[in-house]
C-alpha positions as CSV (number, residue, x, y, z in Angstrom):
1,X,-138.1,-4.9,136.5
2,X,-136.6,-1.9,135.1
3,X,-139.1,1.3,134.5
4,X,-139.3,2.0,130.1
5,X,-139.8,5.1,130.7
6,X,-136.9,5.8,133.0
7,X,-134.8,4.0,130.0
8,X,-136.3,6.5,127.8
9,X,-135.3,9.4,130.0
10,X,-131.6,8.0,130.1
11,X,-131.3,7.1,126.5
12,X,-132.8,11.1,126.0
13,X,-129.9,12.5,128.4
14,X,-127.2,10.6,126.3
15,X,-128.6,11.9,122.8
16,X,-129.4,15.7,123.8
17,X,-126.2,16.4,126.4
18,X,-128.9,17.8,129.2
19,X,-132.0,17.0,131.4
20,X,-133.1,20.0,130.2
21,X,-132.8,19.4,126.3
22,X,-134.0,15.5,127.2
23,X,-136.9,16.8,128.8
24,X,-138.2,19.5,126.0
25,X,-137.3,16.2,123.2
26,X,-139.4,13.9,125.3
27,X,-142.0,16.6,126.1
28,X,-141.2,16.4,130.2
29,X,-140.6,18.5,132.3
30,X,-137.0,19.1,133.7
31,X,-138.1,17.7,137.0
32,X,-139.8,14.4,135.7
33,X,-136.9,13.4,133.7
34,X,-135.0,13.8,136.9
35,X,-136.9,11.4,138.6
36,X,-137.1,9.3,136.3
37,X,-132.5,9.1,136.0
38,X,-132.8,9.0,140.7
39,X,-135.0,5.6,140.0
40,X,-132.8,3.9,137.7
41,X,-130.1,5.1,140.3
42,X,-132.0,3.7,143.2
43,X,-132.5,0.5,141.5
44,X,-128.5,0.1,140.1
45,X,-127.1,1.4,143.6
46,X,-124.8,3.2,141.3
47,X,-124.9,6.9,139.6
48,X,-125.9,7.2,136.0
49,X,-125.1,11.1,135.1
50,X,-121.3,13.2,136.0
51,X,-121.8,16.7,135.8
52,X,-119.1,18.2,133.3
53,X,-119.0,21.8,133.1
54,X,-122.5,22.9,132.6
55,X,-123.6,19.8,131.0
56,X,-124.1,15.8,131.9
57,X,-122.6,12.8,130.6
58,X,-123.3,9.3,131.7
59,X,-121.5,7.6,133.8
60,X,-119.5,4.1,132.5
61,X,-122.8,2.1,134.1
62,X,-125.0,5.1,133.1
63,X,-123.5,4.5,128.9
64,X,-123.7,0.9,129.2
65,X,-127.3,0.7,130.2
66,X,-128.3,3.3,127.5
67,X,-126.6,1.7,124.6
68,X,-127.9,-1.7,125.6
69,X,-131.6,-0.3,126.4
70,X,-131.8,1.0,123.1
71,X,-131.5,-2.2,121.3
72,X,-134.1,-3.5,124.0
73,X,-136.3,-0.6,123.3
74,X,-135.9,-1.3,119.6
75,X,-136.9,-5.0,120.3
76,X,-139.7,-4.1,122.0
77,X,-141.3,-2.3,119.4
78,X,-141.0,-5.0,117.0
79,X,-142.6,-6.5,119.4
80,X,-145.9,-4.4,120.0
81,X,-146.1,-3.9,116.1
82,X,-146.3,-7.9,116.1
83,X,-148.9,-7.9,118.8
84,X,-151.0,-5.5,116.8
85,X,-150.5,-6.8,113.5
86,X,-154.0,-8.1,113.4
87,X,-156.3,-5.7,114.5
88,X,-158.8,-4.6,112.2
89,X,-158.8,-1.0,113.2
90,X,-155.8,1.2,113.2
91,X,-156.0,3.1,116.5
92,X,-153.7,5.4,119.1
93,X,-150.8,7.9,118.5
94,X,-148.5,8.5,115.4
95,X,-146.3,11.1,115.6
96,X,-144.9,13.0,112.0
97,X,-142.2,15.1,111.5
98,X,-142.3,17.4,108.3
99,X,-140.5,19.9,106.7
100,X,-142.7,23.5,105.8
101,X,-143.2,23.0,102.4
102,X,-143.6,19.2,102.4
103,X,-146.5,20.0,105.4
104,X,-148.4,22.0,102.8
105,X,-148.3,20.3,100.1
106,X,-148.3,16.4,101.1
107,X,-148.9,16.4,104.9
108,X,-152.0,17.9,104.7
109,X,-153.8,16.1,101.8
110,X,-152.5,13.4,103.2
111,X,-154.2,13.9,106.3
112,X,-157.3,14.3,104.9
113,X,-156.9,10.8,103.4
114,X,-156.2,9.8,106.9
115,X,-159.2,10.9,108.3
116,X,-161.2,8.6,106.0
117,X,-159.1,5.3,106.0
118,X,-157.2,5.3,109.3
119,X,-160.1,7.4,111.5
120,X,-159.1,6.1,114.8
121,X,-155.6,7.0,114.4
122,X,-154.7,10.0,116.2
123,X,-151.7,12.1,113.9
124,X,-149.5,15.2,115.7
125,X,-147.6,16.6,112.9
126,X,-144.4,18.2,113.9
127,X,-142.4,21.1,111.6
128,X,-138.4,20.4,111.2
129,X,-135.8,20.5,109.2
130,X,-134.6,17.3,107.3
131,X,-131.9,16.6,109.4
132,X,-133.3,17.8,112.7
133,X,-136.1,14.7,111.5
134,X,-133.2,11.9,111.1
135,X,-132.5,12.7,115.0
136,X,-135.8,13.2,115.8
137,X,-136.9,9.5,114.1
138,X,-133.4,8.3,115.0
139,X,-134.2,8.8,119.1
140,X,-137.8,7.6,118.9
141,X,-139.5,11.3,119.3
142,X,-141.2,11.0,116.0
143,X,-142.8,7.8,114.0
144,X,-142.7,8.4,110.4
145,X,-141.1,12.0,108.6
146,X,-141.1,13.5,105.4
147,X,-137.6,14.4,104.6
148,X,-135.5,16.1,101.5
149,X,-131.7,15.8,100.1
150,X,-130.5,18.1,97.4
151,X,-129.3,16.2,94.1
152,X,-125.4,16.7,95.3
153,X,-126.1,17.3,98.6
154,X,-127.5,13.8,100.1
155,X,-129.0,13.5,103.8
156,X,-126.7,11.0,106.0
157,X,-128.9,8.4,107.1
158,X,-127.9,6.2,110.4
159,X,-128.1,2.6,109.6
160,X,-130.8,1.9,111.6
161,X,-133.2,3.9,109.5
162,X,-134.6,3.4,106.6
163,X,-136.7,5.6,103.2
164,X,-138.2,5.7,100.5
165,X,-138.6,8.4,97.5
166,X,-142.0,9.9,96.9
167,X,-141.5,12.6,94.8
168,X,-138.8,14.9,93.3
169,X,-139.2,18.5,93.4
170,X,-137.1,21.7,91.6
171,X,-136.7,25.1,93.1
172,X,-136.9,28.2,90.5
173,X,-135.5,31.6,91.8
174,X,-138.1,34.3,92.7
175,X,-137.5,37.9,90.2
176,X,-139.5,40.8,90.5
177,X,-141.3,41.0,87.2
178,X,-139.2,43.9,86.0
179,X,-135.9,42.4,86.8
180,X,-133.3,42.4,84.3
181,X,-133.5,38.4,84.7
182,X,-137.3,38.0,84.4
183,X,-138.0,37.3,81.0
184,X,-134.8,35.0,80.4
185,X,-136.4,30.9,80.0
186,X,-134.0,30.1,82.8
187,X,-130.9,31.1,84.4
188,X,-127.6,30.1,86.1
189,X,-125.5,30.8,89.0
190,X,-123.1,32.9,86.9
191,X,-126.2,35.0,86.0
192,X,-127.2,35.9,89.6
193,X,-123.9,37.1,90.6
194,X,-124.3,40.1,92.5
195,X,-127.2,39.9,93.4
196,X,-129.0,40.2,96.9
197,X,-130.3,37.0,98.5
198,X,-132.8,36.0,101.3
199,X,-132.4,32.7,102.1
200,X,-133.7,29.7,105.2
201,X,-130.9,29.9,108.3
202,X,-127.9,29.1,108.6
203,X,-127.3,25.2,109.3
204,X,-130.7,24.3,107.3
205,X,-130.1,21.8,104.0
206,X,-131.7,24.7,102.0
207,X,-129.6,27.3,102.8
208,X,-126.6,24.8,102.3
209,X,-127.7,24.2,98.7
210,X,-127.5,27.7,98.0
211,X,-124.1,28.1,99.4
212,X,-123.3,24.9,97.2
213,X,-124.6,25.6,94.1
214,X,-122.7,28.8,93.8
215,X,-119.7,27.6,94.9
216,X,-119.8,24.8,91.9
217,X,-119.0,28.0,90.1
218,X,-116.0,29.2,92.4
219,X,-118.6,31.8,93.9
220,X,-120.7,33.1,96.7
221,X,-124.0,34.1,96.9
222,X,-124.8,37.7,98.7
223,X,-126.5,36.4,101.6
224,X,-128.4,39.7,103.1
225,X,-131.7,38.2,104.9
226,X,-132.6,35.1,106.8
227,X,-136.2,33.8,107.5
228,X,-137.2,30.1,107.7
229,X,-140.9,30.6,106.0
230,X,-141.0,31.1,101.7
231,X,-143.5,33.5,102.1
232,X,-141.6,36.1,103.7
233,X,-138.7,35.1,100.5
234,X,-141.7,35.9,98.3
235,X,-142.6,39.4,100.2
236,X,-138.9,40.1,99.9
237,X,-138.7,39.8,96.7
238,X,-142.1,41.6,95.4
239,X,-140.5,44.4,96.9
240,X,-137.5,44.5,95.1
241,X,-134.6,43.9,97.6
242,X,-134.0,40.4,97.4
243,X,-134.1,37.4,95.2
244,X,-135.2,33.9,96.4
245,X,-133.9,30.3,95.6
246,X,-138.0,28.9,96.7
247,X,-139.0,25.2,96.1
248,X,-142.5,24.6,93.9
249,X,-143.3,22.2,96.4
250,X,-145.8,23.8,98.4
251,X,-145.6,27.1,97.2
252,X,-148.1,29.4,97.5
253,X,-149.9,31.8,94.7
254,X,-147.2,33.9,93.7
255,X,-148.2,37.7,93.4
256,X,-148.7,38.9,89.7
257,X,-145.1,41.0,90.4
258,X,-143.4,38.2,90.8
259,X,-141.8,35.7,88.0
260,X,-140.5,32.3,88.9
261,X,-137.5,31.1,86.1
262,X,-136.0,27.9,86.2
263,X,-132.5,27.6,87.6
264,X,-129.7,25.6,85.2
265,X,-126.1,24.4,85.8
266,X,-126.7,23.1,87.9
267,X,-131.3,22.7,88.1
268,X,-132.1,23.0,92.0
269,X,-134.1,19.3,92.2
270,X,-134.6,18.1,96.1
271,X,-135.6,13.9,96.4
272,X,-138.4,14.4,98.9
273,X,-138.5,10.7,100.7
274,X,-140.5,9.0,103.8
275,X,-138.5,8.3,106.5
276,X,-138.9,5.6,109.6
277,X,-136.9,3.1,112.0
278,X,-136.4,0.0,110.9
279,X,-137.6,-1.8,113.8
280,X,-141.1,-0.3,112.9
281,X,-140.9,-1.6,109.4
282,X,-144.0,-3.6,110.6
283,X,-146.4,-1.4,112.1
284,X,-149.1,-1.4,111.2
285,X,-149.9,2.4,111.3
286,X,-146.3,2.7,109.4
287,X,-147.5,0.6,106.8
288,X,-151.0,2.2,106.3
289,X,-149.6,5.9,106.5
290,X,-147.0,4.5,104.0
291,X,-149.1,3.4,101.5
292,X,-151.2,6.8,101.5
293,X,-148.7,8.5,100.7
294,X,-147.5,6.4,97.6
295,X,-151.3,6.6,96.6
296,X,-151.0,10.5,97.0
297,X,-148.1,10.2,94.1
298,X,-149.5,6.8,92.2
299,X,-149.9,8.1,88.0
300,X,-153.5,8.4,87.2
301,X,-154.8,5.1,84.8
């Protein structure tokens, strides 16, 4: 009978290119994940990994058995969510994977709501960006995600994923309240030419809207600093040498020295969605979390 977890391991050294980068996604260590590829060996009589350069691929046997054990792993959940469809209390691990500002201002109400319907269920919450959370839900190192796409700048989904929109969010830019800007209704791209920005990193989906929105104009924004948390955009800009494209999404109090105006042509809105595999369309836990969240957005009667 061939070891799961071993299967796991392999599947893991396929997506991340390492044993090293398998082992931190699958939280191993190095070592373990190594055992885990020599027992699949020892069973196959064959190798499963060919060192290239400083990296690892699999071997012809080693892809074979990963791409087919994934569609067996898949099955298998199906599986376990069937076997569990009808117990009465939702217990054991469920593993989220959020973005910042979706963690503040969904994941942890909806926590709380947890705690009261779902006590047995034991949550880990996980902070990503979007499209770190498709791979992340993609490989099976996270069970449900809250994830974002930008109005003209969708999030590529794999087919064997699937989501659903919760709620839909606008940014604003951040002006110190004496800025030339601050007292304007709202403003445009044009208007904020020239101007220094701080901005997520490089490679996030937030920082790419930035870059996008300005160039719908044929421009450039001024990119000066880079720091993942809106706080520190806010800090920036209350001391006058930045401005900030921040979401209203989980944002915090903003300082009386700071004015948020709405951003036109085009208005910065983000489609924050949930986000599983398909083969866990009936679990259980999936379902319940699922329908928390919808009742965290539901209108009032």
């Amino acid at each position: 009978m061939i070891d799961l977890a071993a299967l796991r391991s392999l599947i893991a050294v396929r997506d991340h290119g390492s044993i090293v980068s398998a082992a931190a996604a699958l939280d191993f260590t190095p070592s373990a994940v190594s055992q885990q590829i020599k027992k699949l060996e020892r069973q196959s009589h064959s190798p499963m990994l060919e060192r290239v350069g400083r990296g690892v691929i699999l071997t012809e046997r080693g892809r074979l058995l990963a791409e087919r054990g994934a569609v067996l792993l898949a099955d298998l959940e199906q599986v376990e969510n069937l076997a569990v469809g009808g117990a009465e209390e939702l217990r054991g691990a469920f593993r989220v994977a959020s973005f910042s500002t979706a963690s503040r201002g969904i994941v942890a109400p909806l926590l709380a709501r947890l705690r009261s319907t779902a006590p047995g269920l034991e949550v880990t919450v996980v902070e990503t960006d979007p499209r770190e959370a498709v791979t992340l839900i993609e490989r099976g190192g996270a069970d449900f995600a809250i994830v974002h796409d930008w109005n003209t700048l969708p999030l590529e989904l794999p087919t064997t994923l699937q989501r659903h929109p919760v709620h839909l969010d606008r940014a604003d830019v951040l002006l110190p309240r004496d800025h030339r800007l601050a007292s304007r209704d709202s403003v445009s791209p044009t208007d904020l030419l020239g101007e220094h920005w701080i901005t997520t990193p490089s490679g996030t989906i937030c920082h790419d809207w930035l870059v996008h929105m300005f160039a719908m104009h044929g421009a450039r924004p001024d990119m000066r600093y880079f720091d993942g948390s809106y706080s520190t955009h806010a800090a920036m800009v209350e001391h006058g040498v930045a401005v900030a494209l921040v979401p209203r999404l989980g944002r915090e109090s903003l300082s009386p020295r700071l004015r948020a105006v709405p951003v036109v042509d085009p208005t910065p809105q983000r489609q924050v969605s949930s986000l599983w595999r398909g083969s866990s369309r009936d679990n259980p836990a999936r379902l319940h979390v699922q329908a928390e969240l919808e009742g965290m957005f539901a209108p009032a009667p």
